[in-house]
C-alpha positions in Angstrom: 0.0 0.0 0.0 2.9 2.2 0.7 4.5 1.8 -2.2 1.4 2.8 -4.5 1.2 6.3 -2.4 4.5 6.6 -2.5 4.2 6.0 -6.6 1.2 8.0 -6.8 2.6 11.4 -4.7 6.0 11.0 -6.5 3.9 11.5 -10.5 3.2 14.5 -9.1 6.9 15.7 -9.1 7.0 15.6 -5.1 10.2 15.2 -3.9 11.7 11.5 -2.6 12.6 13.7 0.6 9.0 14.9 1.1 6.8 12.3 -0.8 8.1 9.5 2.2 7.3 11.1 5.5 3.8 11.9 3.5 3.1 8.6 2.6 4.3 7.3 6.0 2.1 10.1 7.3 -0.8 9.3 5.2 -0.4 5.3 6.2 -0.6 5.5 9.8 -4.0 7.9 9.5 -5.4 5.4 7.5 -4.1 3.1 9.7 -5.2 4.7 12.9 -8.8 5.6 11.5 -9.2 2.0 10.5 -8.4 0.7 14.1 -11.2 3.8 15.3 -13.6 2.3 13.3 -13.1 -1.1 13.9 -13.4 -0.5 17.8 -16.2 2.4 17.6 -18.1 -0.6 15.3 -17.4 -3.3 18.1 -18.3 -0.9 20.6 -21.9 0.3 19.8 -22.8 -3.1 17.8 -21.1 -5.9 19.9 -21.3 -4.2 23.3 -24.7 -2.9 22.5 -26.0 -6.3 21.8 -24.6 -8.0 24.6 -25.8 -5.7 27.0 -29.3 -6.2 25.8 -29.4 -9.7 25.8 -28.1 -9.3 29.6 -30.9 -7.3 30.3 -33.3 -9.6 29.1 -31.5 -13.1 30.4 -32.3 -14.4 33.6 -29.1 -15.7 34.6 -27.0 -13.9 37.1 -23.4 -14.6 35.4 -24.1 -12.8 32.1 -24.8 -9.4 34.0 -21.6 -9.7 36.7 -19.8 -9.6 33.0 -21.5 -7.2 31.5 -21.1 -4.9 35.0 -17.5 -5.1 35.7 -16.5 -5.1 32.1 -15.2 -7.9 31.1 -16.4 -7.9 27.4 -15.3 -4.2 27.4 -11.8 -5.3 28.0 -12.5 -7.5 25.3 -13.1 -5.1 22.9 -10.0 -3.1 24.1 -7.7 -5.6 23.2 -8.3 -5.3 19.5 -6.5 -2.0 18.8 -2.9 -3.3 19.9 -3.3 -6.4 17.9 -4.3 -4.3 14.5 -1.5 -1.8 15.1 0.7 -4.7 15.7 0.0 -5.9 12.5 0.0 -2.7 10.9 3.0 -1.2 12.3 5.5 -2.9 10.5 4.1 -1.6 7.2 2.9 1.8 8.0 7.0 2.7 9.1 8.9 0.5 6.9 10.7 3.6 5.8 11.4 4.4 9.9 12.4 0.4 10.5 14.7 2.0 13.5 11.5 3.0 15.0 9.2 -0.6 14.8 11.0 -2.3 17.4 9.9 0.4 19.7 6.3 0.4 18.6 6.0 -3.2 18.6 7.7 -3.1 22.2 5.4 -0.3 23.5 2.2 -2.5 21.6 3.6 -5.5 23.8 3.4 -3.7 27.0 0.0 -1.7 26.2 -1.7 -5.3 25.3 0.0 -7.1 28.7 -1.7 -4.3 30.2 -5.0 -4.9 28.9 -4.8 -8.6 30.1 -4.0 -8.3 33.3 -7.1 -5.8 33.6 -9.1 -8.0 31.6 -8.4 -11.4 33.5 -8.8 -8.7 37.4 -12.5 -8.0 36.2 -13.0 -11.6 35.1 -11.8 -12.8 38.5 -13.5 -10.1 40.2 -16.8 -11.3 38.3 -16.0 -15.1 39.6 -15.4 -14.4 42.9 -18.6 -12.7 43.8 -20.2 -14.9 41.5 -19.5 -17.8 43.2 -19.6 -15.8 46.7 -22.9 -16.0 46.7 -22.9 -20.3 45.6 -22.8 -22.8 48.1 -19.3 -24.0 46.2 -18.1 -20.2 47.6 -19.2 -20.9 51.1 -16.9 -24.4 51.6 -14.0 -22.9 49.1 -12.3 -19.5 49.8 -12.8 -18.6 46.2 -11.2 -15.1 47.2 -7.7 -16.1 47.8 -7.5 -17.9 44.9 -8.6 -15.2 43.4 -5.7 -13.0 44.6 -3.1 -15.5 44.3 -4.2 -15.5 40.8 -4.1 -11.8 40.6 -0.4 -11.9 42.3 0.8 -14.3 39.8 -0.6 -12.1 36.9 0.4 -9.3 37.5 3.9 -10.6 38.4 4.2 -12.1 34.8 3.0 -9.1 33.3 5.7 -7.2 35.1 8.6 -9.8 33.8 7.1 -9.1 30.4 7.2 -5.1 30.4 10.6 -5.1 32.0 12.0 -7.6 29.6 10.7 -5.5 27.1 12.1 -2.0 28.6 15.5 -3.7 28.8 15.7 -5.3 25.6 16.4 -9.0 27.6 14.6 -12.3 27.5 12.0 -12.6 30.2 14.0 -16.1 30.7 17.5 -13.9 31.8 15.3 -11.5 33.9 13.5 -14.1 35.8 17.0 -15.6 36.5 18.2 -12.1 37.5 15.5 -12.0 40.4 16.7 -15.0 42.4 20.0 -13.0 43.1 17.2 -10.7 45.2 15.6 -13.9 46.6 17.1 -13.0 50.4 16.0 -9.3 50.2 12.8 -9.8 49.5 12.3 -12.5 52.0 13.2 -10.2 54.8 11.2 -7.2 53.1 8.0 -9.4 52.5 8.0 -11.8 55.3 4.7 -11.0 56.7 3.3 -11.2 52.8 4.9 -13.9 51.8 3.7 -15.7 55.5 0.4 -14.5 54.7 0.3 -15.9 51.0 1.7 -19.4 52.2 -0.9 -19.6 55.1 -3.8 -18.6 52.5 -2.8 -20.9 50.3 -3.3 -23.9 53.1 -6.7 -22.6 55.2 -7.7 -22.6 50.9 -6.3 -26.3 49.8 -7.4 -28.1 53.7 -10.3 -26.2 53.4 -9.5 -25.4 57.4 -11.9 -22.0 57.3 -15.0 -20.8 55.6 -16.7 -17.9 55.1 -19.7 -17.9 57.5 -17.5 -20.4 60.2 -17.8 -19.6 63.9 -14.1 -19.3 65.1 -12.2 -18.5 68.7 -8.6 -17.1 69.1 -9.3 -15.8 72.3 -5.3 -14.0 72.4 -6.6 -11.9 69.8 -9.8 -11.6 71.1 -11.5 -13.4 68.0 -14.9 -14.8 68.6 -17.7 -15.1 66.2 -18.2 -15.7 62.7 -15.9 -15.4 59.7 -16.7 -12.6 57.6 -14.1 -12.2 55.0 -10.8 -14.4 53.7 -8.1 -13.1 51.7 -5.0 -13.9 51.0 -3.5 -12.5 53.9 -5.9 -11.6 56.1 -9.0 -13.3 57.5 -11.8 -10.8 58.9 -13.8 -11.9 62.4 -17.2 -10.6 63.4 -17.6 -10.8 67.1 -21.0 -11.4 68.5 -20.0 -7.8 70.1 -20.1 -6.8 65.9 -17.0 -5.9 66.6 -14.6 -6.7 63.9 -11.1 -8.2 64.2 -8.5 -8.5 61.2 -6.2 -11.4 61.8 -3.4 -11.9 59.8 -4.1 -15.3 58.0 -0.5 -17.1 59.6 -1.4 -16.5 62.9 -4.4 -19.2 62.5 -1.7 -21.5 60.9 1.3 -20.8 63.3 -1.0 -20.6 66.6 -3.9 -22.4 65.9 -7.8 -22.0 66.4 -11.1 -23.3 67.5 -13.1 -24.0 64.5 -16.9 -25.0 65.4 -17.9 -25.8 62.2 -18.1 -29.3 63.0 -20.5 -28.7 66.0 -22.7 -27.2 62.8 -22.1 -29.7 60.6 -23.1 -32.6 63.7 -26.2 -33.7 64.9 -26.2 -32.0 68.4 -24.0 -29.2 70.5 -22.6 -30.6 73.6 -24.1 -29.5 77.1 -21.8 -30.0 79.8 -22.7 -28.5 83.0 -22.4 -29.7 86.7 -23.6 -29.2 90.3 -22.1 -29.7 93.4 -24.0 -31.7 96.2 -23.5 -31.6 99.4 -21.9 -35.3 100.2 -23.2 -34.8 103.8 -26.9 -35.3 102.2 -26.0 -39.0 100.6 -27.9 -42.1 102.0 -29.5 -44.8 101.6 -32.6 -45.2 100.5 -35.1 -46.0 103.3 -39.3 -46.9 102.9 -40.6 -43.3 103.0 -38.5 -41.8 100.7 -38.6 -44.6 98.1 -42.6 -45.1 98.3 -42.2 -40.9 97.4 -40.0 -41.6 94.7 -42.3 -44.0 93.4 -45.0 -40.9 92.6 -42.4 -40.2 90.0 -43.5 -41.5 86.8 -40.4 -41.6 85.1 -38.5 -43.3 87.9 -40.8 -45.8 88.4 -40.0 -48.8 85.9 -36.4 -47.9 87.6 -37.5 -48.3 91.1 -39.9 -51.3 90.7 -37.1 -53.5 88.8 -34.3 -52.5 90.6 -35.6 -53.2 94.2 -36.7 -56.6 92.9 -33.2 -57.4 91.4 -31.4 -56.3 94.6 -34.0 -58.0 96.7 -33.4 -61.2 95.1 -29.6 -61.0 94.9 -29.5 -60.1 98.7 -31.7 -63.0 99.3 -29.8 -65.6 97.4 -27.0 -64.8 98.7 -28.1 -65.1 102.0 -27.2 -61.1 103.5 -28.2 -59.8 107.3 -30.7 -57.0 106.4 -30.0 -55.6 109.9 -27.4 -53.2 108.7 -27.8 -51.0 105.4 -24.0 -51.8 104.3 -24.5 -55.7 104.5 -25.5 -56.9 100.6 -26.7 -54.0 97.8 -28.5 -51.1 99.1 -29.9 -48.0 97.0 -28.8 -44.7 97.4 -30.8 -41.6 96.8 -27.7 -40.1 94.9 -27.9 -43.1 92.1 -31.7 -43.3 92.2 -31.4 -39.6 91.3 -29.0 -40.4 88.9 -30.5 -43.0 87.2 -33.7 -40.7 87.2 -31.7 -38.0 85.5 -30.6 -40.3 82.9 -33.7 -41.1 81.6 -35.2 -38.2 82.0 -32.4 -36.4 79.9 -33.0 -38.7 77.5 -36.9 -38.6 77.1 -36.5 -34.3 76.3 -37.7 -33.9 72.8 -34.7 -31.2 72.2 -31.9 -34.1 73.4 -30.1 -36.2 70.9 -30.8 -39.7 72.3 -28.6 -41.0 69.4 -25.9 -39.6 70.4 -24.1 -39.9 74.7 -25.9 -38.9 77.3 -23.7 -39.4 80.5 -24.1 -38.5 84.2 -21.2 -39.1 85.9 -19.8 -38.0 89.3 -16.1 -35.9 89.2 -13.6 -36.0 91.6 -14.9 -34.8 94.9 -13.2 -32.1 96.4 -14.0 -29.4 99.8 -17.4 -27.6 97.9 -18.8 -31.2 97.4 -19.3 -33.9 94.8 -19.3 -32.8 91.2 -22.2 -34.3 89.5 -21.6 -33.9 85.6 -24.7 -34.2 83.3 -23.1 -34.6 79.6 -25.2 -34.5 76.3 -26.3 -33.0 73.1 -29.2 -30.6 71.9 -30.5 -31.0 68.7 -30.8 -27.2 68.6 -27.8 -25.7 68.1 -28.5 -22.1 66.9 -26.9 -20.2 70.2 -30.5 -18.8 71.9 -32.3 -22.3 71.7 -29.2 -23.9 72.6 -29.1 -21.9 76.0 -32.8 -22.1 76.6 -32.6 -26.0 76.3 -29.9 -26.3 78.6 -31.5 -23.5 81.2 -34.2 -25.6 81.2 -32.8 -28.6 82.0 -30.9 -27.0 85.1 -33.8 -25.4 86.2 -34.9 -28.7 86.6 -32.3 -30.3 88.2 -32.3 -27.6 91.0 -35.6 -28.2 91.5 -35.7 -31.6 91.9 -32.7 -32.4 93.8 -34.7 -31.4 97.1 -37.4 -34.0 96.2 -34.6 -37.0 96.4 -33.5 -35.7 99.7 -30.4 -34.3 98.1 -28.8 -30.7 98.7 -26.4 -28.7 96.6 -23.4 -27.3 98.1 -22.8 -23.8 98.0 -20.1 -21.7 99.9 -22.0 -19.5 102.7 -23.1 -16.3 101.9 -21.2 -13.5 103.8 -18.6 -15.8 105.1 -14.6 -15.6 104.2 -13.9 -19.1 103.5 -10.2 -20.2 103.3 -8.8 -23.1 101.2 -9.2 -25.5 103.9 -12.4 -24.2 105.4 -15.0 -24.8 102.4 -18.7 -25.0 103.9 -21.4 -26.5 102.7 -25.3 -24.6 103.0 -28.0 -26.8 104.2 -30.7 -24.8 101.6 -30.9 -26.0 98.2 -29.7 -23.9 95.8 -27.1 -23.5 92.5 -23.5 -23.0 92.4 -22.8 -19.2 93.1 
């Protein structure tokens, strides 16, 4: 094309010295209108098209594109790629200068990339933020480690092409600098290795209730990137935590009390081993009001009955043979009434057991696991179930111990109350 302007200005008697800069004048306007139109066409056509077609589609993906871009980008990457092709011909009387242009075309269209493949990324992450798939993966680390490794490459590629070296030399070049920028990004690069593994061992989710109670972490997880993992406290409080800590210290994770079929109620109550006994007639005939406890009482006096029989055992004294106490006829009471609560995972342990007794009385443990385990329900369920203990425990001729109100006891000097009551 060139030459034929160049033939067609020189018939005219124009000078060699004045006809080439005008050709290679008149060459790149063509050129460069060319390229206008091509874009300014893809523009209001393609761009205009795709955005209707958004507008009227129902799925969700199509409009993240069309709202961060992505197609735009698209578009944007045509100009580069013409003027690539173009360049060579439009200065093939100013060879010195292609090098350059394609150089400075290189590093326009890297650019372009790297923007184009952040607003794709950006579109996948909230994309799949909202998808159950986003809620078990930490799609927004990977997002940013993808980002990092872009834009890292595209920065080997425009330096290479600054310096006039192969990418291969300059990449070599860096690990000289390996020791620098291990000191200068410790905390980064900490951060990008510990994102990387809460990502791959799927450790944390968005939406998962954590504890690091030295940073005073305790609620749910609210953000993860690649260096940083965002708290909510159930303050709303906020706390950042740097995304190594969780790897280098640890943390409580209670997704899989979520994921189960019951949160665990441990609780206990001191009683008063001065109120222990045997059972006697009066209190087991009021026991046996009890309509839960009955089956209990009515088999188990018969089995002991029998066994103290066979084997022959002077009734005179309560410790000859097996005897009943009111502490395991409470116990065994407790146990099935745990057990018969509508809120109570039977399927899974339900224990009472006693702890190691000590100067404030014996501990008696109930263990088990509510079905409910949204926080509120889970507390009123396992209110309830100690407002009934208390309230019982009288009925059983038991008391709870409890230090004396208004008295200054020392280590050695723990006192029991005689009145019922919790542990204060």
């Amino acid at each position: 094309m060139i030459e034929s302007l160049l033939f067609f200005l020189e018939s005219y008697s124009i000078q060699r010295a004045v006809s080439v800069p005008l050709a290679t004048l008149i060459t790149v306007l063509v050129a460069l209108m060319l390229i206008v139109v091509v874009e300014v066409v893809l523009k209001k056509v393609l761009l205009h098209t795709i955005e209707r077609f958004s507008a009227q589609s129902a799925t969700r993906l199509d409009d993240l594109l069309v709202r961060y871009g992505v197609f735009n980008w698209i578009v944007r990457m045509v100009p580069p790629v013409l003027a690539y092709r173009f360049v060579g011909t439009a200065l093939q009387f100013y060879s010195e200068l292609v090098p350059f242009m394609k150089d400075a075309l290189v590093i326009y269209f890297a650019v372009i990339v790297i923007l184009f493949l952040f607003s794709a990324l950006d579109v996948l992450n909230e994309f799949y933020s909202a998808h159950s798939v986003g809620r078990k993966l930490p799609v927004k680390s990977i997002v940013q480690v993808i980002k990092t490794l872009a834009v890292s490459i595209g920065l080997v590629i425009v330096v290479s092409k600054l310096f006039d070296k192969s990418p291969v030399v300059l990449i070599s070049g860096i690990g000289a600098f390996t020791a620098v920028l291990l000191i200068i990004f410790k905390d980064s690069l900490l951060g990008f290795v510990a994102g990387i593994q809460l990502s791959s061992n799927d450790l944390i989710r968005i939406g998962d209730w954590i504890e690091m109670p030295k940073y005073g972490a305790d609620g749910d997880v609210i953000d993860i990137s690649l260096v940083t993992v965002s708290v909510q406290n159930f303050d709303n409080s906020i706390v950042v935590l740097p995304a190594y800590t969780l790897i280098s210290e640890g943390f409580r994770n209670w997704r899989g009390m979520k994921e189960s079929e019951g949160r665990r109620i441990k609780r206990f109550v001191n009683i008063d081993m001065q109120s222990i006994r045997f059972l006697d007639d009066t209190l087991t005939k009021r026991l046996e009001a009890i309509e839960l406890l009955r089956p209990y009482l009515t088999e188990r006096i018969r089995e002991i009955a029998d066994l103290n029989r066979s084997m022959g055992i002077d009734d005179r004294s309560p410790a000859n043979g097996r005897r009943m106490t009111n502490l395991g006829t409470f116990r065994a009471y407790l146990q099935t009434y745990i057990r018969s609560l509508s809120n109570i995972n039977a399927d899974m342990m339900v224990m009472i057991r006693y702890l190691q007794p000590s100067g404030i009385g014996l501990p008696f443990e109930v263990y088990c696991f509510s079905r409910l385990k949204e926080w509120t329900a889970f507390e009123t369920v396992q209110a309830d179930i100690m407002d009934h203990i208390l309230a019982v425990i009288p009925l059983f001729d038991l008391r709870v111990c409890q230090i004396q109100g208004g008295l200054t006891v020392q280590p050695n000097e723990e006192r029991c109350s005689p009145a019922s009551g919790s542990p204060r």
